[in-house]
C-alpha positions in Angstrom: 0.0 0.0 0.0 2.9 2.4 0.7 4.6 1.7 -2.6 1.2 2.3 -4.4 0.9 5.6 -2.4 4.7 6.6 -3.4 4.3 6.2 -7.1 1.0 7.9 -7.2 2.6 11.3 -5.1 5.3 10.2 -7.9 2.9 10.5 -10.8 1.0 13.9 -9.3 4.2 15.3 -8.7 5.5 14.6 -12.3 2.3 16.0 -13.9 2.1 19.2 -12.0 6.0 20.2 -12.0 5.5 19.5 -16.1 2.7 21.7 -15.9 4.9 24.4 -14.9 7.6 24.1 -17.1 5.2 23.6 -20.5 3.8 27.2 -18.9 6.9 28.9 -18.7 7.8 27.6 -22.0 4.7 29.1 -23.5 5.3 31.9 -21.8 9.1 32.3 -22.9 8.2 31.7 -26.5 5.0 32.5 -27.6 5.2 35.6 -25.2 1.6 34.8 -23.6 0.3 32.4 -20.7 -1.1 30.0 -22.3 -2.8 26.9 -20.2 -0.5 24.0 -21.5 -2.1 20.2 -22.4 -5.7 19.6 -22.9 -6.7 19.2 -19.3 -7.7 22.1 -17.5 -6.0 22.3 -14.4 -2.3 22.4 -13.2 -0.9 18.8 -14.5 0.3 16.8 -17.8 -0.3 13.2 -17.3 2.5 12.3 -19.7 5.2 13.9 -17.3 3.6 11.9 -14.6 4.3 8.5 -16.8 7.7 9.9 -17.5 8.7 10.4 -13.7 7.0 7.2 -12.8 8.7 5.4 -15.9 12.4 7.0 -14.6 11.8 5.7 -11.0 10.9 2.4 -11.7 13.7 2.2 -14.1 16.1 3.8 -11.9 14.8 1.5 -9.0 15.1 -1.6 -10.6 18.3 -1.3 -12.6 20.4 0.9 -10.9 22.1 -1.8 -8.8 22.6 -4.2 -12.2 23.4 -1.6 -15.2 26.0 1.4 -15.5 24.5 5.0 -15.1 24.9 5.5 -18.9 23.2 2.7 -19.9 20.6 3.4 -17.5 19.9 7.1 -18.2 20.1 5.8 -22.4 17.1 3.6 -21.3 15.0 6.4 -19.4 16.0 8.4 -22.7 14.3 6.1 -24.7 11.6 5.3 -22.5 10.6 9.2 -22.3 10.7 8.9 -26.7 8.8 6.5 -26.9 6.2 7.8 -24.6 5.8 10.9 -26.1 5.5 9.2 -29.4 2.6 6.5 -28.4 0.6 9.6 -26.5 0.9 11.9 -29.9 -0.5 9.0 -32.0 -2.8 8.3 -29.1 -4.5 11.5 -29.8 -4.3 12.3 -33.3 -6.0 8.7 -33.8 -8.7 9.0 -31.4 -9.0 12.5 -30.7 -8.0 13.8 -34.1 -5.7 16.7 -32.8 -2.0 17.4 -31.9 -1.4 18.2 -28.7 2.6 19.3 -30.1 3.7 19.7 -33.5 7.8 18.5 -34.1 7.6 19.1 -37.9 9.4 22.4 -38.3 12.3 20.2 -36.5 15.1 18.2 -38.4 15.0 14.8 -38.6 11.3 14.5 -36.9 8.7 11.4 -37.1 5.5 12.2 -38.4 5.6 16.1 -35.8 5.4 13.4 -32.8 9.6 13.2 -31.8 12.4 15.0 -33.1 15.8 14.8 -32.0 16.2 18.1 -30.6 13.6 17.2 -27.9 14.9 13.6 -27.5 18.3 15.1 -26.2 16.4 17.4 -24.2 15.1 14.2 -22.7 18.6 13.0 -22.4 19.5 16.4 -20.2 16.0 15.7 -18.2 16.9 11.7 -17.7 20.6 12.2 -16.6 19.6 15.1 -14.1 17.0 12.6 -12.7 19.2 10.0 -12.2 22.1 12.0 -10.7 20.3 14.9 -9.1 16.8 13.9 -8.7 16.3 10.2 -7.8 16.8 9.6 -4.4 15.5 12.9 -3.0 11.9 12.8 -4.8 12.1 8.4 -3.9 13.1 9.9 -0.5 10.7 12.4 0.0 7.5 10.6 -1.3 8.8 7.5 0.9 8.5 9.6 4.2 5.5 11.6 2.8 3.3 7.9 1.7 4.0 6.7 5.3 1.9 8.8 7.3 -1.5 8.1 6.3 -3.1 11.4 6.8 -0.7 12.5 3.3 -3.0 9.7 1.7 -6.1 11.9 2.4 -4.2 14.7 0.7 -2.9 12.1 -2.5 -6.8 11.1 -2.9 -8.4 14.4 -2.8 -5.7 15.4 -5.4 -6.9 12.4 -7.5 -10.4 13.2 -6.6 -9.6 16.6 -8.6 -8.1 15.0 -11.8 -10.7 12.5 -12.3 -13.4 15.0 -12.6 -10.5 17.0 -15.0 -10.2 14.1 -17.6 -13.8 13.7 -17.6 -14.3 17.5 -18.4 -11.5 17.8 -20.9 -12.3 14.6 -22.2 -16.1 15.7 -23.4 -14.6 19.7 -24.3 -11.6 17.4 -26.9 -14.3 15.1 -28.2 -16.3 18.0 -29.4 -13.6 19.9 -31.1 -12.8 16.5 -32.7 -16.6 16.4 -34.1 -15.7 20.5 -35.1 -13.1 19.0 -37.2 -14.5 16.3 -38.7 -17.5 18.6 -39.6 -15.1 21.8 -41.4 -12.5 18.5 -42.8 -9.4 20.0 -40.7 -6.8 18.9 -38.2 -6.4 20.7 -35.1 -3.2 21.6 -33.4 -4.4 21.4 -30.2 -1.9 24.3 -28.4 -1.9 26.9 -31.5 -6.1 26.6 -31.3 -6.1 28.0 -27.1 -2.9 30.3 -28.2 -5.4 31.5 -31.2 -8.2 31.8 -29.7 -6.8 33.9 -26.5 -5.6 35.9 -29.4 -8.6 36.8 -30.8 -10.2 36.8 -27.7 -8.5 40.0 -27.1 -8.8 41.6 -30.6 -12.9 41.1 -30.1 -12.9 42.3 -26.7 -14.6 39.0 -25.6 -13.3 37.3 -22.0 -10.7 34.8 -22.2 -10.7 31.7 -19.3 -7.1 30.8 -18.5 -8.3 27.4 -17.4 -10.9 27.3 -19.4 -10.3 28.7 -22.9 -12.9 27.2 -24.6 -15.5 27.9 -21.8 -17.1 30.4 -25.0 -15.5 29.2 -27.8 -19.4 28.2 -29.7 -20.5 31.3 -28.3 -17.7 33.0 -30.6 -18.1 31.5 -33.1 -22.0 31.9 -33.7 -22.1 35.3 -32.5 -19.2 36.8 -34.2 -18.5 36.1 -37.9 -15.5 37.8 -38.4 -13.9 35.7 -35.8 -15.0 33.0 -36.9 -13.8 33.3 -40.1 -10.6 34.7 -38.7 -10.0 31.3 -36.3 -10.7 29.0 -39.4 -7.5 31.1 -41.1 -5.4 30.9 -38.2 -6.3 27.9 -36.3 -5.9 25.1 -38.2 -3.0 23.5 -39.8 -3.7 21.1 -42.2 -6.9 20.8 -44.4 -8.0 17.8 -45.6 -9.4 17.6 -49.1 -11.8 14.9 -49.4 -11.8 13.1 -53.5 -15.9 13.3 -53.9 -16.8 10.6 -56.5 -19.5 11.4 -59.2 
């Protein structure tokens, strides 16, 4: 029971320190806050998996591998994690949560190898620098058993999250299917807080697209101006006579 309580302050943790850094990414280069992943509060899931992934690799093959093979393997690991989760949602969902095309040597906009040494610099500061304070911390932390109260309220929270953000990405999946596109998931928030502002209509931090039919019935103009901006790809569709 104490394990299962560490990795799951493990995976909260990861998902919410993410959060942060996708934030101050978007805020260093797109110059705007811009709520990062498509759940609405303060966490990315797939940082959770890759902190989780880490520890359990670092935990069980730490005493049996050398630290370079090791960190290679968390390397990997984190790769191949953000590539399942990008086809994930461009197959189910029909958007891209990120977009690694503009970036040499990419697969398909899901990795790239600029990112995948970035992952590098994250795995080998985990595994020197990281590890055994966060293993340490959560340890102490998971064995006093009000903390639990705390871990399941937390979870409480992101349950009702995916639920939400599940049913807000499934209708801008039906959007796309209906106007033929393909949504990049980040550029669509980033646009519409964008226009948001030119039209003088309130923008929702955590919830950008609290409004977002609203806009688009009521004003044409952005409407028309979202459909030029927002999406990246349009898909032409061969109609046979």
């Amino acid at each position: 029971m104490v394990i299962f309580l560490q990795y799951a302050l493990i995976f909260i943790s990861g998902c919410i320190v993410g959060w942060v850094l996708e934030l101050l990414f978007n805020r260093i280069f797109n110059k705007k806050w811009i709520n990062p992943g498509f759940l609405v509060g303060p966490w990315l899931p797939i940082y959770g998996f890759g902190v989780v992934a880490m520890t359990l690799i670092y935990s069980s093959l730490s005493d049996n591998l050398e630290p370079w093979l090791i960190v290679l393997i968390m390397t990997t690991s984190m790769t191949l994690l953000e590539l399942i989760c990008g086809i994930i949602f461009k197959k189910f969902f029909g958007v891209r949560l990120w977009d690694y095309s503009m970036y040499w040597g990419n697969i398909k906009g899901y990795i790239c190898p600029v990112f995948t040494m970035l992952w590098l610099i994250a795995s080998i500061l985990y595994y020197f620098v990281i590890s055994k304070p966060i293993i340490s911390m959560t340890s102490w932390l998971t064995s006093h058993i009000t903390f639990s109260f705390v871990i399941g309220l937390l979870y409480g929270i992101l349950a009702i999250d995916v639920v939400y953000s599940t049913r807000i990405i499934i209708r801008i999946k039906q959007y796309a299917i209906d106007n033929q596109i393909l949504v990049k998931y980040e550029e669509l928030k980033l646009n519409i807080r964008e226009l948001s502002e030119k039209y003088k209509k309130k923008y929702s931090f955590f919830f950008p697209f609290k409004n977002f039919d609203i806009l688009i019935k009521k004003t044409e103009s952005f409407a028309t101006t979202l459909f030029n901006k927002l999406f990246i790809k349009k898909v032409k569709k061969e109609i046979k006579k």
